[in-house]
Structure formats: structure tokens, C-alpha cells
C-alpha positions in Angstrom: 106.8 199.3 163.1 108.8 196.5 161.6 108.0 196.7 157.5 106.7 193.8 155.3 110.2 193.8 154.1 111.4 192.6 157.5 108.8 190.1 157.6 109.7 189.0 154.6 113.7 188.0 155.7 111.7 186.6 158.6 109.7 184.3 156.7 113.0 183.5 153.9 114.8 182.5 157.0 111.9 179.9 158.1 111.4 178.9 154.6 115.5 177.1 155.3 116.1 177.1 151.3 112.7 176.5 149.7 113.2 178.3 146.2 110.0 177.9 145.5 108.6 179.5 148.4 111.8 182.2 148.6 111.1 183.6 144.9 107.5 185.0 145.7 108.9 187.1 149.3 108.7 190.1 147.1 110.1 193.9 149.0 110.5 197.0 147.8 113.9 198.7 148.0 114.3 202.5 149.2 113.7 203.6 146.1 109.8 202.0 145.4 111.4 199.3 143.5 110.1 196.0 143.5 112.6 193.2 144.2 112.7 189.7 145.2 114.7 188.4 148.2 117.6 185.5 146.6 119.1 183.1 148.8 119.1 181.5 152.1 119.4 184.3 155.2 119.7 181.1 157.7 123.7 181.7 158.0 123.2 185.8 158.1 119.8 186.1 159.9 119.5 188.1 162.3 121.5 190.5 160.6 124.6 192.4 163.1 122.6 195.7 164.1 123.7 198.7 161.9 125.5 200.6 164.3 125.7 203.7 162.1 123.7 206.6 161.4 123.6 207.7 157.8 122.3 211.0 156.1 122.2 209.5 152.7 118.5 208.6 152.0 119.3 205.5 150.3 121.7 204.0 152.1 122.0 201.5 154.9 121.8 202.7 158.6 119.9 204.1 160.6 118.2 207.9 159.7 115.5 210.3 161.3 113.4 212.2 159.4 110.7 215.1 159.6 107.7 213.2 158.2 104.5 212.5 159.9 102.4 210.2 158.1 101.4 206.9 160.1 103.9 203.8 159.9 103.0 200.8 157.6 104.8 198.0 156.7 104.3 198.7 153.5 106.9 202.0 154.1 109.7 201.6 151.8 112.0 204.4 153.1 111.2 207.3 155.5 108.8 210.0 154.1 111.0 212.5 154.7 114.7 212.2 155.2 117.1 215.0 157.4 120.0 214.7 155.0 121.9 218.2 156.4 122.7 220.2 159.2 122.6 217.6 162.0 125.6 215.3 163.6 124.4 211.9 165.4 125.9 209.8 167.6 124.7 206.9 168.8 125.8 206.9 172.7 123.9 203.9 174.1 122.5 200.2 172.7 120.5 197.9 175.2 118.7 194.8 174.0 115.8 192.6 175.5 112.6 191.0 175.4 109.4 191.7 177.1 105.9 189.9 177.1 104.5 188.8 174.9 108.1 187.9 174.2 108.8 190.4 171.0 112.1 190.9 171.2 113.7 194.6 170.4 117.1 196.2 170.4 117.2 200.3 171.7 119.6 202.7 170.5 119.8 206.4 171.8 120.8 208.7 169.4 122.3 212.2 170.5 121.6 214.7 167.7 123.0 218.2 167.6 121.6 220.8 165.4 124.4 222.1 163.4 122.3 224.2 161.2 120.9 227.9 161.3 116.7 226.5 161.7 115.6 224.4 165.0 115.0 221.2 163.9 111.8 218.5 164.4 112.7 214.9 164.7 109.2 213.1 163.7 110.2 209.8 162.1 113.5 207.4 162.9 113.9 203.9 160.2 116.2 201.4 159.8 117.9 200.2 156.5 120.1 197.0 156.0 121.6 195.8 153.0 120.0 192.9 151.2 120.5 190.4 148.1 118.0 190.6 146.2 116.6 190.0 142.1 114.5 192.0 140.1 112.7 189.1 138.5 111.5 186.1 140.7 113.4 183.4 140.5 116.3 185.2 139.2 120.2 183.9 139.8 120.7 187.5 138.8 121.5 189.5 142.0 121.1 192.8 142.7 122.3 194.6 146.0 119.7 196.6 147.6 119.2 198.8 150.9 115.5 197.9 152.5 113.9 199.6 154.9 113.3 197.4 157.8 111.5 199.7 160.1 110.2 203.1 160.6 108.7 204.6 163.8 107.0 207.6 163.7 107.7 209.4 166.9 104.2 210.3 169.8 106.1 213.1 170.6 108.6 215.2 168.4 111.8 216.2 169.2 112.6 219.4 168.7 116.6 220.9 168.8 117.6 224.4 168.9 120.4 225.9 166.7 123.7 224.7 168.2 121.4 222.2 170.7 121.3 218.5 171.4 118.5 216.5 172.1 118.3 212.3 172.6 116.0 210.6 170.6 115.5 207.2 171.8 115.0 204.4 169.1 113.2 200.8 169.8 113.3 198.3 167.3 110.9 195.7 168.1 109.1 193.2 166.0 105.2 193.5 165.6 102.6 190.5 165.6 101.3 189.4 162.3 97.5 188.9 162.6 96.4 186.0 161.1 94.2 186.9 157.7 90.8 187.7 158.0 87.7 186.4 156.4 85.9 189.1 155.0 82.4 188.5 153.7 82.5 184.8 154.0 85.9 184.5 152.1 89.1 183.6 153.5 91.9 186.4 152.4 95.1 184.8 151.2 98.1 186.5 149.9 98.5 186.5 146.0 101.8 184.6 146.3 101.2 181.7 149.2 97.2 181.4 148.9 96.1 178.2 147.1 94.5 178.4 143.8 91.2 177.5 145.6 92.1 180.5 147.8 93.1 183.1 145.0 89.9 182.3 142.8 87.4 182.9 145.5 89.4 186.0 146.5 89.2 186.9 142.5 85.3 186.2 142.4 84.4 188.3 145.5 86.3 190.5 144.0 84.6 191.0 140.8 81.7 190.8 142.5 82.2 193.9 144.7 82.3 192.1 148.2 85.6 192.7 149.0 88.5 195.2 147.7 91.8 193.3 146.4 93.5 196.0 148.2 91.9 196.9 151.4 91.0 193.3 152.3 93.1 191.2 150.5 96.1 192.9 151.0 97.3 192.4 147.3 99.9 194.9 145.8 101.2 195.9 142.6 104.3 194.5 141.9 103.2 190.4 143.9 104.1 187.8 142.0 102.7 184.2 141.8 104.3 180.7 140.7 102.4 178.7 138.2 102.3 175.8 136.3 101.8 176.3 132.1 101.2 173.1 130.2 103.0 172.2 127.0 101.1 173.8 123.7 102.2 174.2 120.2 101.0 177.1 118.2 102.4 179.7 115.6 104.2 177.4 113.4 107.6 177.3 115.0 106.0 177.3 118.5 106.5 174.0 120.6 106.4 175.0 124.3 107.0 172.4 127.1 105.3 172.3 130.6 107.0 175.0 132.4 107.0 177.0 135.6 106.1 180.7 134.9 105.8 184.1 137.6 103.1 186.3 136.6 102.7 189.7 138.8 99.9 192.1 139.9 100.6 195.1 137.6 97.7 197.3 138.3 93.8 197.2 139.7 93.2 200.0 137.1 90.5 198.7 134.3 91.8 198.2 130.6 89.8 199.7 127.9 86.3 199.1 130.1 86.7 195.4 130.0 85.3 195.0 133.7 88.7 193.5 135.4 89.8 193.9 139.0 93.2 193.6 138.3 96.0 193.4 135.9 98.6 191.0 134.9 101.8 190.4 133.4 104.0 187.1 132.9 106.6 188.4 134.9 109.5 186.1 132.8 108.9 185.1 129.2 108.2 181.5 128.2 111.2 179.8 127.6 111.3 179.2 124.1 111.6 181.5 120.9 108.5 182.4 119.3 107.3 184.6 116.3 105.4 187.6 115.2 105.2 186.4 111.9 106.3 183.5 109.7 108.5 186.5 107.8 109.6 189.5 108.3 106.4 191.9 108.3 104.5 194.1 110.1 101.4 194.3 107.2 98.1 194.0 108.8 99.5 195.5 112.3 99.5 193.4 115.7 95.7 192.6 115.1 96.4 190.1 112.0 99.4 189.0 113.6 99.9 185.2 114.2 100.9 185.9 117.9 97.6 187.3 118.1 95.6 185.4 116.7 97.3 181.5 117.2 100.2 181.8 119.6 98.8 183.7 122.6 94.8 182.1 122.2 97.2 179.1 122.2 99.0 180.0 125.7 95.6 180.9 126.9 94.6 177.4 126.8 97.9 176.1 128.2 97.0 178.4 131.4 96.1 176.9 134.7 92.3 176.9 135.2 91.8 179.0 138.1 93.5 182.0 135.6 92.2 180.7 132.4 88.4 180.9 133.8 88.7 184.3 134.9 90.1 185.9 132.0 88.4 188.7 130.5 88.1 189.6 126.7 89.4 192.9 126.0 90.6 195.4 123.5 94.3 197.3 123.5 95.3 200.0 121.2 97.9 199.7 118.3 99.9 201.1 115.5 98.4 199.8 112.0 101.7 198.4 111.1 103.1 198.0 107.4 105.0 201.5 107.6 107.5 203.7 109.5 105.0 205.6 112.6 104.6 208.6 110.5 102.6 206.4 108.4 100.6 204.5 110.7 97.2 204.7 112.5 95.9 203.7 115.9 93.6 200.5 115.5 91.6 199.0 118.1 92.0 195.3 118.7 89.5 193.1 119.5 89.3 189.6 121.6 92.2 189.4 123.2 92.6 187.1 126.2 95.8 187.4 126.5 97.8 190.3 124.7 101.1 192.3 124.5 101.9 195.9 126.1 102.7 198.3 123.7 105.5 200.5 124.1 104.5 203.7 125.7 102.6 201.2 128.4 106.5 199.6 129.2 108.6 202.0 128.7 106.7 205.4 128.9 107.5 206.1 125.6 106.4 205.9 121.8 110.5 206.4 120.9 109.6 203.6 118.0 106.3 203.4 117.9 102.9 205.4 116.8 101.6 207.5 119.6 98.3 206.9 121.0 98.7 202.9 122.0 97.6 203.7 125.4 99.4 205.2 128.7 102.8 204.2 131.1 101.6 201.5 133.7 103.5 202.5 136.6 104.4 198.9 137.6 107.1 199.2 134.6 108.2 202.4 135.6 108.4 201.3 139.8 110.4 198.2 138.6 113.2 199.6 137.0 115.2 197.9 133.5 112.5 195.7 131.8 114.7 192.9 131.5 113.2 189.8 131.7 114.3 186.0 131.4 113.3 183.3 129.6 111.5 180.7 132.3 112.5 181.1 135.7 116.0 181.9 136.3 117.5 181.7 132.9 119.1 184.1 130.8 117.3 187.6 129.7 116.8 187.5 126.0 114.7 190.3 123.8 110.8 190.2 124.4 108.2 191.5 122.4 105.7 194.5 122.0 102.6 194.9 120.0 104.1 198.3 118.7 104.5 198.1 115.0 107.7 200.1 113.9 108.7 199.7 110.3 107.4 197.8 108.0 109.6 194.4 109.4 110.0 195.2 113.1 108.4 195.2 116.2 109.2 197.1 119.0 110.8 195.0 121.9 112.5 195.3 125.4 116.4 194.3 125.3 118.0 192.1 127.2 119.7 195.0 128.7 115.8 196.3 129.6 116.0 198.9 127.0 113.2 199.8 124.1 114.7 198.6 120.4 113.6 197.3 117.7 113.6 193.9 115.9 112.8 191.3 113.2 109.3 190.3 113.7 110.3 186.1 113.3 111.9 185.9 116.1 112.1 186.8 120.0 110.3 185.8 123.2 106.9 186.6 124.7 105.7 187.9 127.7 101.8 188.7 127.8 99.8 190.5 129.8 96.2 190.0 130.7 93.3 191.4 133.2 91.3 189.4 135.5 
């Protein structure tokens, strides 16, 4: 089965250059990382078949495996890779068409057991390299392997010790049905659906009629385009209209605030803003301007079919005005929009008080937690709610690395839950 990365290429190539369209074809590399396709394929697409078999799970080629689970194009990487005792050679490629006109490409690959154990065949993928960016948008490029298809074999192949078998692989493409209505409301994916499209999807959802999931389809780590209009706030704050990404970070709920989903701005806005008007962390995050001008302030600014849907929730946070050792956990009321705390990016309280909540595993799946300011501009520092001394905040580096800084001046990138 051809994966939702392929698809993806397949629908970059059609888009012939449309940024705006490009930056939301999100894939996930072998590795479960998130990643965003960059560039125009039209001059490479389709890609030179990857004649070569490869035992290294994460690289490109093609490998066979011994897992069984069902294929989805959600597979990012075979379920279990053979990376010993075999030699493969690929002794045959044949390539066609049949009706209803999906076109595939068949290699035979003659495997001999070279190990002591007889060996299953159960699972054959394909893996290309790809350009891709961690952060949509991004002119910062990353060079990934994708899987972009994995077949699951009817019946295994088994090979003595010192044996050969033929395993014969088909890559064909698979019709995309066309998305369903499901209890009167027509299913739209997070990135291409309308606004129209993504609030009904959002209201059903809340209302338990459909599952974001199961019927919509949505995953952790889709990202969406939007429109922020200009606001000033927090003193030194003067934002202009600007494009933002936010992204689906989990369909956990935060601190029992009723959500379906979470979200994070997936870039920063693009201009500096402020903790504090000096150099303190006295009062903690909950008396801090950012939380109680600046972000009220962006959640104005917001688009309506987000704004509306915001819930009011609580987060977790270090009492500030002292080193951790010092500090307490304080719960933090009426936030619609607020920042993550450390341990949620990074998985850690390295700087922080422990006890400001748990690792969302969107941060950990994505790698670095670099992120830039507006779309496609350069990563600067961005902000935590974790109070660290009695003048810092926590932050993420441009480098995506937990460190610590002045609490006057750096970028913000909120989260909120829907």
C-alpha cells in the first residue's frame, strides 16, 4: 500500500509550486518524525526507482521485514526490519499499468538465508530520499528517507539456512477515496479544509458525533495556515498581520478543561515580545504580563473560527521569584491561550521546578524544538512559562535546546486546546 507520504509528493507535484499549499503536505520520516515536504518535485517526480536493497532500517531502498501488522498509509517505516543474515538481489524489474489504470513497477528479489535460523519474509517497503523542513514553511532543509510503501505479504516466505527463495514486490498506487460525511458533516483534512469545514468538524467533535481521529482523519503533528491580525499588547508588543502555522499536538484533555484536541503555534510570531517590562520572575508566570496582556491580546488577534472555540483552562507552574529549590507548583487560571512549560517541551525540569505537568509526545516525535519567527524566517529563542531564577525564564534555543534567559526579551509561541 502506497503511504500518505507518497500521496503527499503526489499531491506537491500537482500543487506545480504553490507554497502555500506545499507547506501543510506534512510526512513522517523513518524515524516517526514529523516533517514537511520543501520545494517543487515537478523536475524530479516520479523519482528514478531505487534499484537497491538496503539492510540499514533508515536508509533509502528497498527492505523486507518480519512484521505482520496490516499496511496503512500512515506506516512510516517497516514494523520490523531484517537487518542481518540475508543477501538480496534484485534479478528482475517489469513495469505496467492495468485497469483501472494504477500504474505499478515489480521487482523480484532473490534472498538467500545466510544465517544459522530459517527465515520469514512477512513485510517488503520502499524508502526514497526526500527534501524536507521540520517547521512548515521553512527555507531550512533537512534530508530525510520516507517510506513510500509497505506491503505486507498474503503469504510468507519462508527460506532455509543456506536457501533462496523470490519474493516478488509490486509497487502500485492505491485510490484515494473521496472524504466521507459522517453524521451529517463533511470530513476535511486539518490542513486543506476550509475554515467553515474545520469548525463544523471541531463542533461535532466536541459534541461526541464524530472522532477527530477515526473520522476525520486528523493527526498529531498536521499543521494549518492562518491569518493573525495586527494587535499591540505588553508594552513593547506591536505585532503586524501575519501568516502563522499552528499544529495538532495532541487529542489528550489538558487539566479537565473539556478540549478535543491540542494546539501549538507551530513558528513564533515574528516580532520580540516580553515576560516582563524588567528582569523578574516575582509573582511566577500567573502575574506575568504575557499572561495576563500579551497572549489575552493574541487571543483576540486570532481568526474566528479558532478564537470561538477556545477553551479556558488551567496549566501548572513554578511560583517564580527564586532558584527551583525555592519554588512551588501554582495552578493558573484563565488561560486561553498559554505557554508549555518545560518538562511538556523538552521532557525535562533541567531548569525548572518539577511538577508543571508531563512530556507531550508531539515535542518529543518532532525532534530539535527550534522554531522561527513567522513563516520561513530565522529561529530565534522562544519562551516557557517555567520560572528559573529569580530573572529568567526557561526557553527553547535557536539551536532547539532548553536554556535559560532574561525575562524582557524573546519570542512567543503559545499553545491552546480546542
Amino acid at each position: 500500500m502506497v503511504t500518505r507520504n507518497f500521496l503527499n509528493i503526489l499531491a506537491m507535484t500537482l500543487e506545480s509550486g504553490n507554497q502555500n499549499k506545499i507547506g501543510c503536505l506534512r510526512c513522517r520520516d523513518v524515524n516517526g518524525h514529523t516533517r514537511f515536504l520543501n520545494g517543487n518535485f515537478s523536475a524530479n517526480f516520479p523519482y528514478n526507482p531505487v534499484q537497491t536493497f538496503t539492510l540499514n532500517a533508515t536508509a533509502a531502498g528497498i527492505s523486507i521485514g518480519t512484521g505482520s501488522t496490516p499496511a496503512s498509509e500512515d506506516d512510516c517505516n517497516l514494523e520490523q526490519t531484517i537487518t542481518s543474515g540475508v543477501n538480496v538481489v534484485l534479478t528482475g524489474t517489469s513495469y505496467g499499468a492495468e485497469n483501472p489504470w494504477y500504474p505499478f513497477v515489480k521487482y523480484d528479489l532473490t534472498i538467500t538465508n545466510t544465517g544459522a535460523d530459517p527465515l520469514v519474509v512477512t513485510e517488503v517497503g520502499y524508502k526514497q530520499n526526500s527534501n524536507t523542513t521540520q517547521v512548515i514553511g521553512s527555507t531550512r532543509t533537512i534530508n530525510s528517507v520516507l517510506l513510500l510503501d509497505r506491503c505486507v505479504l498474503d503469504t510468507p516466505v519462508t527460506i532455509a539456512p543456506g536457501d533462496a527463495g523470490i519474493v516478488t514486490y509490486r509497487l502500485q498506487t492505491n485510490p484515494t477515496p473521496v472524504p466521507p460525511s459522517v453524521a451529517g458533516v463533511q470530513m476535511a483534512s486539518f490542513a486543506y479544509g476550509t475554515d467553515a469545514q474545520i469548525a463544523a468538524i471541531l463542533d461535532a467533535a466536541a459534541a461526541g458525533t464524530i472522532d477527530l481521529q477515526r473520522d476525520a482523519g486528523w493527526r498529531v503533528g498536521d499543521e494549518r495556515i492562518m491569518n493573525v491580525a495586527a494587535f499591540t499588547a505588553g508594552g513593547n508588543v506591536s505585532e503586524p498581520a501575519q501568516q502563522v502555522a499552528i499544529v495538532i499536538t495532541s487529542f489528550d484533555e489538558y487539566m479537565d478543561c473539556g478540549n478535543v484536541m491540542q494546539f501549538d503555534f507551530a513558528c513564533s510570531l515574528s516580532g520580540r515580545v516580553r515576560m516582563n517590562d524588567t528582569n523578574t520572575t516575582t509573582g511566577g508566570y500567573g502575574a506575568s504580563e504575557m499572561k495576563t496582556v500579551t497572549l489575552p491580546a493574541l487571543a483576540e488577534a486570532l481568526p474566528d473560527w479558532l478564537k470561538t472555540r477556545l477553551k479556558t483552562f488551567s496549566v501548572l507552574t513554578g511560583s517564580g521569584g527564586a532558584d527551583p529549590a525555592h519554588q512551588t507548583i501554582e495552578t493558573v487560571t484563565g488561560n486561553k491561550l498559554a505557554l508549555r512549560s518545560e518538562v511538556e517541551i523538552f521532557g525535562t525540569h533541567t531548569y525548572s521546578t518539577p511538577g508543571e505537568g508531563t512530556a507531550l509526545p508531539y515535542y518529543v516525535s518532532v525532534g530539535p524544538q527550534w522554531k522561527e519567527t513567522g513563516l520561513g524566517n530565522t529561529p530565534n529563542a522562544w519562551f516557557t512559562r517555567s520560572p528559573c531564577t529569580s530573572s529568567m525564564y526557561v526557553k527553547a534555543d535557536d539551536n532547539g535546546s532548553n536554556t535559560v534567559g532574561a525575562a524582557t526579551q524573546s519570542y512567543v509561541s503559545p499553545f491552546g486546546c480546542l
